[in-house]
N, CA, C and O atoms as a DFTB+ gen file, in Angstrom:
548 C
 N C O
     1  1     -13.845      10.812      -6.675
     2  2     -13.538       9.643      -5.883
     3  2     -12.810      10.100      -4.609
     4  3     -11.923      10.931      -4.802
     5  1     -13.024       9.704      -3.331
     6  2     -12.434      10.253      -2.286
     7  2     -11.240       9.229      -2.005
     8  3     -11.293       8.009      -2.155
     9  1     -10.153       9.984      -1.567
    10  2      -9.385       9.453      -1.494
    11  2      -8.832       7.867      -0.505
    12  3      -7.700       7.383      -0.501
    13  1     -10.046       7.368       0.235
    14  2     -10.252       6.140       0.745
    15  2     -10.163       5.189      -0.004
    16  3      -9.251       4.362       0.014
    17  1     -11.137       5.205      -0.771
    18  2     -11.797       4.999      -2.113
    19  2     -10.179       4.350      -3.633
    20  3      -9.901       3.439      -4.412
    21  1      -9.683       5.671      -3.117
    22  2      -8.272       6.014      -4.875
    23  2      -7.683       4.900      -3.765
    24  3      -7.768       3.814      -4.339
    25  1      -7.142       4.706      -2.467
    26  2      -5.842       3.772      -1.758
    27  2      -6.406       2.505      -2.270
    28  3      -5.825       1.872      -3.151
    29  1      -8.075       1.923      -1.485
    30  2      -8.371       0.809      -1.788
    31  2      -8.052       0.400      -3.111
    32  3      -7.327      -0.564      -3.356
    33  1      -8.591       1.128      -3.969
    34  2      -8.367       0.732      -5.694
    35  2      -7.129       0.360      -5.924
    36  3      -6.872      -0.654      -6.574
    37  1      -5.913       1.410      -5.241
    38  2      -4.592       0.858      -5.103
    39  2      -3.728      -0.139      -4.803
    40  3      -2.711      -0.619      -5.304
    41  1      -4.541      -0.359      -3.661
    42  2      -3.945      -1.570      -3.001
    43  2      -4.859      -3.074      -3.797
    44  3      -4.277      -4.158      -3.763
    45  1      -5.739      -3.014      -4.214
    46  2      -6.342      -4.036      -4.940
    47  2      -5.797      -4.552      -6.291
    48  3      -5.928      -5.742      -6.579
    49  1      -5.142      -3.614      -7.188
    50  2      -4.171      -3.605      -8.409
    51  2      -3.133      -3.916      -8.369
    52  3      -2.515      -4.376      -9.329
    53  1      -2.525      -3.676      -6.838
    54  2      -0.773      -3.904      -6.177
    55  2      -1.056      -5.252      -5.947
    56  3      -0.463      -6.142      -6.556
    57  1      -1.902      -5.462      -5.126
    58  2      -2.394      -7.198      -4.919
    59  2      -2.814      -7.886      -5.988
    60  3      -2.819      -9.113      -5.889
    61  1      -3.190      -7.355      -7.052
    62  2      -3.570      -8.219      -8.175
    63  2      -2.219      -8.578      -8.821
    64  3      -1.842      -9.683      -9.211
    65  1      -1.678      -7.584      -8.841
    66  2      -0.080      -7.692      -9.695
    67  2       0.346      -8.999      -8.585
    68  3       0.437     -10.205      -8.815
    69  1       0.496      -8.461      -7.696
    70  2       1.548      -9.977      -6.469
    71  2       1.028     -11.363      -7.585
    72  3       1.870     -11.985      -8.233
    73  1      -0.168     -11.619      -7.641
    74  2      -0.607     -13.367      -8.258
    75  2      -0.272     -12.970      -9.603
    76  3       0.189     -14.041      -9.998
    77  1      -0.169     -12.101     -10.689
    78  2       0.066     -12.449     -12.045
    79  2       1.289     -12.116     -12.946
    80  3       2.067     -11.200     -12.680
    81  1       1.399     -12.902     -13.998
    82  2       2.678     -12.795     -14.666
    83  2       2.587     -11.540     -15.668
    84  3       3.441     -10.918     -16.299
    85  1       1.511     -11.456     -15.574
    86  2       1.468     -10.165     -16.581
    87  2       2.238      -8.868     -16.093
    88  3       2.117      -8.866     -14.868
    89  1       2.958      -7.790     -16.482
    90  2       3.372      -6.737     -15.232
    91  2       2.347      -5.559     -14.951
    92  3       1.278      -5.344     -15.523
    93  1       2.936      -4.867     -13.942
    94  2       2.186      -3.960     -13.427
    95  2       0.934      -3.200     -14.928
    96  3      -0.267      -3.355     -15.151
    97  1       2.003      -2.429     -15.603
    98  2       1.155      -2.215     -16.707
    99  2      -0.268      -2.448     -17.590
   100  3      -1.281      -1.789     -17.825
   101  1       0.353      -4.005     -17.997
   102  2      -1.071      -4.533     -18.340
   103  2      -2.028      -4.581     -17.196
   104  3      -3.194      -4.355     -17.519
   105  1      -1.778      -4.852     -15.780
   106  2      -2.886      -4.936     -14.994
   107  2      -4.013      -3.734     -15.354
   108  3      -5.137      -3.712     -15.856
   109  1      -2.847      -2.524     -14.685
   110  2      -3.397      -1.272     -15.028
   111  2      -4.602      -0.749     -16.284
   112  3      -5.700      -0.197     -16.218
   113  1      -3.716      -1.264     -17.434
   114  2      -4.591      -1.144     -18.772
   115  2      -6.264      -1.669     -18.478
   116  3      -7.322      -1.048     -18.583
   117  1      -5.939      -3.216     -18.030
   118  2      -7.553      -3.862     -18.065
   119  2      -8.255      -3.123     -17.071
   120  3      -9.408      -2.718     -17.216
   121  1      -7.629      -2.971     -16.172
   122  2      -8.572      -2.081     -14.869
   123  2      -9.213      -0.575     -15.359
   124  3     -10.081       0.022     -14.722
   125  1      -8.728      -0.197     -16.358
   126  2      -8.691       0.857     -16.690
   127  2     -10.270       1.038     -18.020
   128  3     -11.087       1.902     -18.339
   129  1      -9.813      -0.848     -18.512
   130  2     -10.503      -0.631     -20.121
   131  2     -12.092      -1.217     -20.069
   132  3     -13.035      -0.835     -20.763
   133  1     -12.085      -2.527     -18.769
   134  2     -12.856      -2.989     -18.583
   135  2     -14.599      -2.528     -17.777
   136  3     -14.651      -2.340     -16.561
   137  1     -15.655      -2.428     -18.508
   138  2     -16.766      -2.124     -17.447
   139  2     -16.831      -2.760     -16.231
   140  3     -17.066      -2.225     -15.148
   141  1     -16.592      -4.035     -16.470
   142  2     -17.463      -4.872     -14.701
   143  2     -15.405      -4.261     -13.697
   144  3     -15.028      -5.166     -12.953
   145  1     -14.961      -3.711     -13.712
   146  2     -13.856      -3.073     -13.439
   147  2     -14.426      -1.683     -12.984
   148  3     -13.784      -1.055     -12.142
   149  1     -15.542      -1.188     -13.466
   150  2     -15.760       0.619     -12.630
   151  2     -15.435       0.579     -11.433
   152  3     -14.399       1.172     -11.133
   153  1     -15.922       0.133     -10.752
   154  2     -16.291      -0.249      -9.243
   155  2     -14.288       0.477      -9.110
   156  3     -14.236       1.695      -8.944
   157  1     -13.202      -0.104      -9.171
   158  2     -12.076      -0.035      -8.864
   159  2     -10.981       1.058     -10.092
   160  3      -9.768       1.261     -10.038
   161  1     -11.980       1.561     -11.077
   162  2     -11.001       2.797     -11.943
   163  2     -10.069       3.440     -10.945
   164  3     -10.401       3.527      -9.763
   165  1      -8.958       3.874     -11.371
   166  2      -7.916       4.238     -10.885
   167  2      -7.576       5.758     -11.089
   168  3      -7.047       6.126     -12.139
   169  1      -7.826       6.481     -10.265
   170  2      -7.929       8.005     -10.838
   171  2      -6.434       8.212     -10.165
   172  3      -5.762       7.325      -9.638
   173  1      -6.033       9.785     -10.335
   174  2      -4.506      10.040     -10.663
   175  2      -3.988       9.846      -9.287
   176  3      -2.814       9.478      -9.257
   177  1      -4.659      10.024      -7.973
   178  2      -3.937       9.777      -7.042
   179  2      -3.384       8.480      -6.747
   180  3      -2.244       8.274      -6.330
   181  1      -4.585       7.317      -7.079
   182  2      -4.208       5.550      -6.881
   183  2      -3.197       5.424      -7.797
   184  3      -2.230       4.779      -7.391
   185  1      -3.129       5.895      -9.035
   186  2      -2.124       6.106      -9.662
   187  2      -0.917       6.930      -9.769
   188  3      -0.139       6.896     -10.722
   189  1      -0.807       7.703      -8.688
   190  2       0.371       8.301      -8.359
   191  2       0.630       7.486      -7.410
   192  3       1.789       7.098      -7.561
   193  1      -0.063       6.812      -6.098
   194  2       0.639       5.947      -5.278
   195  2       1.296       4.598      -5.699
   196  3       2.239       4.162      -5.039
   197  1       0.745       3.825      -6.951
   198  2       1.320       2.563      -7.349
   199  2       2.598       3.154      -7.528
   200  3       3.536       2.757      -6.836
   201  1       2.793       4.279      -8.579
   202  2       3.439       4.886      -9.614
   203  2       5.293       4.936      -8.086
   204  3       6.469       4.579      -8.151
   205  1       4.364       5.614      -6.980
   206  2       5.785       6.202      -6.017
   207  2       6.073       4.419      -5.800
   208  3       7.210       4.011      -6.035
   209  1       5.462       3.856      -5.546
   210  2       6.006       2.525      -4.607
   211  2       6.847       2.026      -5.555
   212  3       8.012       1.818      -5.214
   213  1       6.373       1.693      -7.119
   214  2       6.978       1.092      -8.034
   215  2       8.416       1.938      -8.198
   216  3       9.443       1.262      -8.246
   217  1       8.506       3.183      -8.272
   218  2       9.697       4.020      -8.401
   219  2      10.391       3.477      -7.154
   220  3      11.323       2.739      -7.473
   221  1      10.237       3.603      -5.869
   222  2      11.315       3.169      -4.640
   223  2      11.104       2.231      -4.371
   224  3      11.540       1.995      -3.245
   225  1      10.462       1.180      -4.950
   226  2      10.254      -0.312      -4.203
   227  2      11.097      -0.886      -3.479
   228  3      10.624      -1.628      -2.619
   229  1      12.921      -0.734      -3.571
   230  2      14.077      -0.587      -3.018
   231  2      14.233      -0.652      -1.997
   232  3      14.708      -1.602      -1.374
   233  1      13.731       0.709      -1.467
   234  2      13.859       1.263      -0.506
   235  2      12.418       1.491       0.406
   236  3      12.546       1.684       1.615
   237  1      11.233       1.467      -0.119
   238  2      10.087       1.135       0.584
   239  2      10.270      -0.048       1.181
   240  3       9.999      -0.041       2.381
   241  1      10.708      -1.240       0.655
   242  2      11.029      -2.698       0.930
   243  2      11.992      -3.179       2.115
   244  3      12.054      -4.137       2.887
   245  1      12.699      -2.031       1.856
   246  2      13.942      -1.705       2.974
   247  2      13.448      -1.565       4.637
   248  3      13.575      -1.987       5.786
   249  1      12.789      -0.613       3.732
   250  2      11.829       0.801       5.678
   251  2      11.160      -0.625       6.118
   252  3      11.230      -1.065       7.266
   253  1      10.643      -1.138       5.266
   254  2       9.554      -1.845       5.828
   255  2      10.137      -3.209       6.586
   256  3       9.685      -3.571       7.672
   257  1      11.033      -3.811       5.995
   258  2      11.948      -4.770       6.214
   259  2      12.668      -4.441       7.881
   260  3      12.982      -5.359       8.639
   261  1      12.782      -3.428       8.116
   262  2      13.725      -2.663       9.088
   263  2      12.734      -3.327      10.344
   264  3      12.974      -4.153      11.225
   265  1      11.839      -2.757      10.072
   266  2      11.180      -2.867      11.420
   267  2      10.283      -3.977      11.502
   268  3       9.150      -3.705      11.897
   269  1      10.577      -5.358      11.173
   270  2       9.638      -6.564      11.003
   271  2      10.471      -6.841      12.349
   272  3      11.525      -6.222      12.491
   273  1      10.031      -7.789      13.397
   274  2      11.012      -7.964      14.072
   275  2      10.475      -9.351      13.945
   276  3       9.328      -9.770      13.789
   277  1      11.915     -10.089      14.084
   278  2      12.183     -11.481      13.853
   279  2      11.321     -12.133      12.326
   280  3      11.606     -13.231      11.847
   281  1      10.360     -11.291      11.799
   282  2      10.015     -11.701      10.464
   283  2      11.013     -11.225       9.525
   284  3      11.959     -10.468       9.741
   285  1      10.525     -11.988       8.073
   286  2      10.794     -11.359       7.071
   287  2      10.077     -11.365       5.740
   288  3       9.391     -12.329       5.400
   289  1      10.225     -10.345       5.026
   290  2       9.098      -9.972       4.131
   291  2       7.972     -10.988       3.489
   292  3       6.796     -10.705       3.263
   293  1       8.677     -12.324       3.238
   294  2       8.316     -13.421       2.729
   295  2       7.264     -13.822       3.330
   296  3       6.350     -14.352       2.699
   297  1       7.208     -13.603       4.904
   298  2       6.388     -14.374       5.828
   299  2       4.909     -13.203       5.796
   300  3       3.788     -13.646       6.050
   301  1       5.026     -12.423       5.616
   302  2       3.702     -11.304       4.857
   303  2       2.394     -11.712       4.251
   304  3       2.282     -11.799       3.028
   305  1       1.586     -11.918       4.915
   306  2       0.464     -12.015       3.686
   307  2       0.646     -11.311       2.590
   308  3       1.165     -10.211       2.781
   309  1       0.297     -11.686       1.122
   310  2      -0.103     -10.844       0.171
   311  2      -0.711      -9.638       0.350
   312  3      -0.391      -8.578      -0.188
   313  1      -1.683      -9.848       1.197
   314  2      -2.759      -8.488       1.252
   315  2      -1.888      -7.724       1.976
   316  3      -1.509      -6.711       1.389
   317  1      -1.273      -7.981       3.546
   318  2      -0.435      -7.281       3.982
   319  2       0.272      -6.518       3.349
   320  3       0.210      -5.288       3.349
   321  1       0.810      -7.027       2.913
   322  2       2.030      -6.620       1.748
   323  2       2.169      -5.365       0.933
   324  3       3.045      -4.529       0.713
   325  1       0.856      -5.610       0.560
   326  2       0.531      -4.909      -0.564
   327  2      -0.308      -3.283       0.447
   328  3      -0.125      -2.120       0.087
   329  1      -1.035      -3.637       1.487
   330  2      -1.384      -2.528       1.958
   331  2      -0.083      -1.892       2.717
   332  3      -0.110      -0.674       2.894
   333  1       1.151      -2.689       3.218
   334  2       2.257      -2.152       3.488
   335  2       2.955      -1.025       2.736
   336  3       3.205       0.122       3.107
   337  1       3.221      -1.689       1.506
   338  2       4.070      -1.229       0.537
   339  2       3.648       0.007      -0.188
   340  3       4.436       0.855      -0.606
   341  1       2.215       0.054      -0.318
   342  2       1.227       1.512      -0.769
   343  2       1.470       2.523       0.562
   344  3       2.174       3.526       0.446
   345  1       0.939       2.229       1.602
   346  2       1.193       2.989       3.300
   347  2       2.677       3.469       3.510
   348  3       2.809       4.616       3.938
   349  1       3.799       2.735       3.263
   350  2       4.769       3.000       3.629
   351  2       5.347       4.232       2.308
   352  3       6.063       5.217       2.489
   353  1       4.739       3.733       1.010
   354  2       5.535       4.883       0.065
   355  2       5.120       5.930       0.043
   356  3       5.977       6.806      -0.073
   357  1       3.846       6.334       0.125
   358  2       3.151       7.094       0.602
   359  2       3.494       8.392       1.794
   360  3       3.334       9.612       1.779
   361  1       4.104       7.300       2.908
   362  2       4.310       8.584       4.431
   363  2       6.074       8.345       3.568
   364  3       6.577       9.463       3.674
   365  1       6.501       7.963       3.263
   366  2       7.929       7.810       2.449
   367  2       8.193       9.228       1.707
   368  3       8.806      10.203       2.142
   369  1       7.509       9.041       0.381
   370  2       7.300       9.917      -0.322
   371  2       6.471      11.208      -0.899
   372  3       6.542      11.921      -1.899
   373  1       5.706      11.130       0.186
   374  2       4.308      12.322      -0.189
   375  2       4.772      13.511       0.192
   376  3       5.793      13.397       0.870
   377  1       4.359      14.803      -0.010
   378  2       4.960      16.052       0.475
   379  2       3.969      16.450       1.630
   380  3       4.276      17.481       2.227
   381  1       2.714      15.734       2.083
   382  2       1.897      15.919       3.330
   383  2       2.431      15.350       4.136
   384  3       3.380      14.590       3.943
   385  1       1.724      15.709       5.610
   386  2       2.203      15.187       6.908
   387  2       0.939      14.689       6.751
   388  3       0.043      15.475       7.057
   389  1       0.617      13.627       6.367
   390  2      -0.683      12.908       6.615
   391  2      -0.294      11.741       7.454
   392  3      -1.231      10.958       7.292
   393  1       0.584      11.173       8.280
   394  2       1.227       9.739       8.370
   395  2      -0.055       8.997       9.153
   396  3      -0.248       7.804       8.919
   397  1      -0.984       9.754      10.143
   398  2      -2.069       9.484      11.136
   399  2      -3.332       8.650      10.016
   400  3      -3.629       7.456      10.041
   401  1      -3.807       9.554       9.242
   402  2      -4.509       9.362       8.143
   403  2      -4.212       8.130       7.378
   404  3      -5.072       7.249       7.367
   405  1      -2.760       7.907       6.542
   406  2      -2.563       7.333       6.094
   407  2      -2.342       5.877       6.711
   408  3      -2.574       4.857       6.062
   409  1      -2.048       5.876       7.533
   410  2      -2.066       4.401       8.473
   411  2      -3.895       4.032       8.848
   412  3      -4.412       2.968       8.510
   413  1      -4.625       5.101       9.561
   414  2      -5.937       5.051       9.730
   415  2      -6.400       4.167       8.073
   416  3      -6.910       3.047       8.060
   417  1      -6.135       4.833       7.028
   418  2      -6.817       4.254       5.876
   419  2      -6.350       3.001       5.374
   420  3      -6.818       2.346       4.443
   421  1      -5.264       2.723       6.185
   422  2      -4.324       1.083       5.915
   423  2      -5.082      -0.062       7.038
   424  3      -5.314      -1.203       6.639
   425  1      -5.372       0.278       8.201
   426  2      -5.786      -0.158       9.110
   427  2      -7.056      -0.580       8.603
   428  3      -7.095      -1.808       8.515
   429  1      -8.370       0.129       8.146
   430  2      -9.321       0.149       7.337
   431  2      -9.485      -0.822       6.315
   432  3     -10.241      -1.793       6.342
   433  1      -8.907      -0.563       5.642
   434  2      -8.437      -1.275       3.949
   435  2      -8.256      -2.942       4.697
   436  3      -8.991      -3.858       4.329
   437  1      -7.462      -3.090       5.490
   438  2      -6.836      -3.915       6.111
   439  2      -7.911      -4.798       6.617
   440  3      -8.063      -5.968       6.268
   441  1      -8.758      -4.057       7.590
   442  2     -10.196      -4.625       8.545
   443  2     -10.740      -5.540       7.350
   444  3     -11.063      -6.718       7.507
   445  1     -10.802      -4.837       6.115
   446  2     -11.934      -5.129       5.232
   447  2     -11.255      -6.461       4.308
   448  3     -12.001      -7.362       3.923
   449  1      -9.744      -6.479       3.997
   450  2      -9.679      -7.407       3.015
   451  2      -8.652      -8.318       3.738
   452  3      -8.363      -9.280       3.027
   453  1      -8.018      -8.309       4.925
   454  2      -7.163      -9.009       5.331
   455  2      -8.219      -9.642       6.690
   456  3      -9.338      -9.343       7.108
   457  1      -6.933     -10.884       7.159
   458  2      -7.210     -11.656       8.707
   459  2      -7.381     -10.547       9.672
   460  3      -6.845      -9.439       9.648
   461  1      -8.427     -11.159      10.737
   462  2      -9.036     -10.669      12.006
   463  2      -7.711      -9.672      12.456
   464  3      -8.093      -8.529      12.707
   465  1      -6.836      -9.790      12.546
   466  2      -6.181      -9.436      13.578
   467  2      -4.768      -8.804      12.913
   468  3      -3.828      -8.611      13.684
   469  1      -4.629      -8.510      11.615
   470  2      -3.866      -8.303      10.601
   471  2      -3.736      -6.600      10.683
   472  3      -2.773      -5.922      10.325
   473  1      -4.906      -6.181      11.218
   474  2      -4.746      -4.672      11.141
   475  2      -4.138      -4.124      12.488
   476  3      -4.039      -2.905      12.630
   477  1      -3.694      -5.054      13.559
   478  2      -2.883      -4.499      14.489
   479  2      -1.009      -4.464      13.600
   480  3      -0.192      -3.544      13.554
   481  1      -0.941      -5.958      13.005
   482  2       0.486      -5.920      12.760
   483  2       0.794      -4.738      12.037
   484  3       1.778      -4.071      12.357
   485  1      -0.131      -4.323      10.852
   486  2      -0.147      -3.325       9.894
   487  2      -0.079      -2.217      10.981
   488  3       1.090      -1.833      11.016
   489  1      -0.801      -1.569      11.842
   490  2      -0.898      -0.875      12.328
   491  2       0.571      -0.326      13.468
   492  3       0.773       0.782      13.965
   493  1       1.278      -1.442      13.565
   494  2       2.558      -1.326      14.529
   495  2       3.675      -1.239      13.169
   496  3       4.317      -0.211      12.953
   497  1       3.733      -1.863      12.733
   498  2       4.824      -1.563      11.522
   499  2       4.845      -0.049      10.919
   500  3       5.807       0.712      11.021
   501  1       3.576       0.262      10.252
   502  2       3.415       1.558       9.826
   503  2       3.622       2.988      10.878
   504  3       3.774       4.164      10.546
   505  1       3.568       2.425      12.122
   506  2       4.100       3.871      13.260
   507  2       4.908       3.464      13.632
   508  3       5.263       4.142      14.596
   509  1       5.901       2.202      13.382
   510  2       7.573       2.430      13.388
   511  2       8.045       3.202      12.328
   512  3       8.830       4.144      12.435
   513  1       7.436       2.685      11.077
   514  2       7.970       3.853      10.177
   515  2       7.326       5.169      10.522
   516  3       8.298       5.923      10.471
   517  1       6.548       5.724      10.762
   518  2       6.553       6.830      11.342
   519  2       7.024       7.592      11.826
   520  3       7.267       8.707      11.364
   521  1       7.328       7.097      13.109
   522  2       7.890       7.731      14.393
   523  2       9.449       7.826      13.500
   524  3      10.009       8.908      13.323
   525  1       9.990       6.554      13.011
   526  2      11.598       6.793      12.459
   527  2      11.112       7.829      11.295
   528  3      11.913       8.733      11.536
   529  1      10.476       8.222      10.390
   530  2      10.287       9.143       9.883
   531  2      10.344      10.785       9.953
   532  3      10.663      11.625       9.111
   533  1       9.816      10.900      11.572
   534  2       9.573      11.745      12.024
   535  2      11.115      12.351      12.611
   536  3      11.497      13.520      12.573
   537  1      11.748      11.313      13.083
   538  2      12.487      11.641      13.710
   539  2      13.933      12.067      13.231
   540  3      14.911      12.536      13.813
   541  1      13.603      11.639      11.676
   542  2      14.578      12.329      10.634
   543  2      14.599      13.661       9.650
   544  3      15.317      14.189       8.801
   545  1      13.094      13.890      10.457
   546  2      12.751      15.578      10.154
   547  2      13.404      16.758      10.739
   548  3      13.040      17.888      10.416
């Protein structure tokens, strides 16, 4: 599975969790157990990215919070949200300098399941965290 491919699956399970009472877990399980579900199996990387966001959600929530200007998290689409919160833990926590990539594949993800114009906001939020990322290297 290429890794375009492992984020989308990611961000589709993170967004499924946002609407249900069930927790992260069980989502995981059915995605995992179900056939008409192949299409979105979760191989170890989509599952190492839920896995980092869920560990710092804290503080992913934080970065991301920082640089909303005059919003706040609440005011987020779901989908946003959810491609935020995968993107941001990701250039957060990964040991690559992928941050170009990883926004490119948020932007993407974004085109495809969010509003017309949703992949600019995504796209300015995620290279504030960046650039402040960078600049604490």
């Amino acid at each position: 599975m290429t890794r375009h491919k492992s984020r989308e699956n990611a961000f589709i399970a993170v967004f499924e969790a946002s609407f249900s009472a069930n927790d992260l877990d069980d989502i995981l399980a059915v995605t995992q157990e179900l056939p008409e579900y192949e299409d979105y199996m979760l191989d170890d990387f989509a599952l190492n990215l839920i896995k980092t966001y869920y560990d710092h959600a804290d503080e992913v929530n934080d970065m991301i919070q920082s640089k909303l200007k005059k919003w706040s998290t609440s005011r987020i689409s779901k989908v946003c949200g959810a491609i935020l919160r995968l993107s941001a833990a990701e250039m957060m926590y990964s040991h690559e300098d992928m941050d170009s990539v990883i926004i490119n594949e948020a932007v993407e993800i974004c085109k495809k399941f969010a509003g017309d114009n949703d992949y600019q906001f995504v796209n300015g939020v995620l290279g504030a965290i960046s650039k402040e990322l960078r600049e604490k290297q």
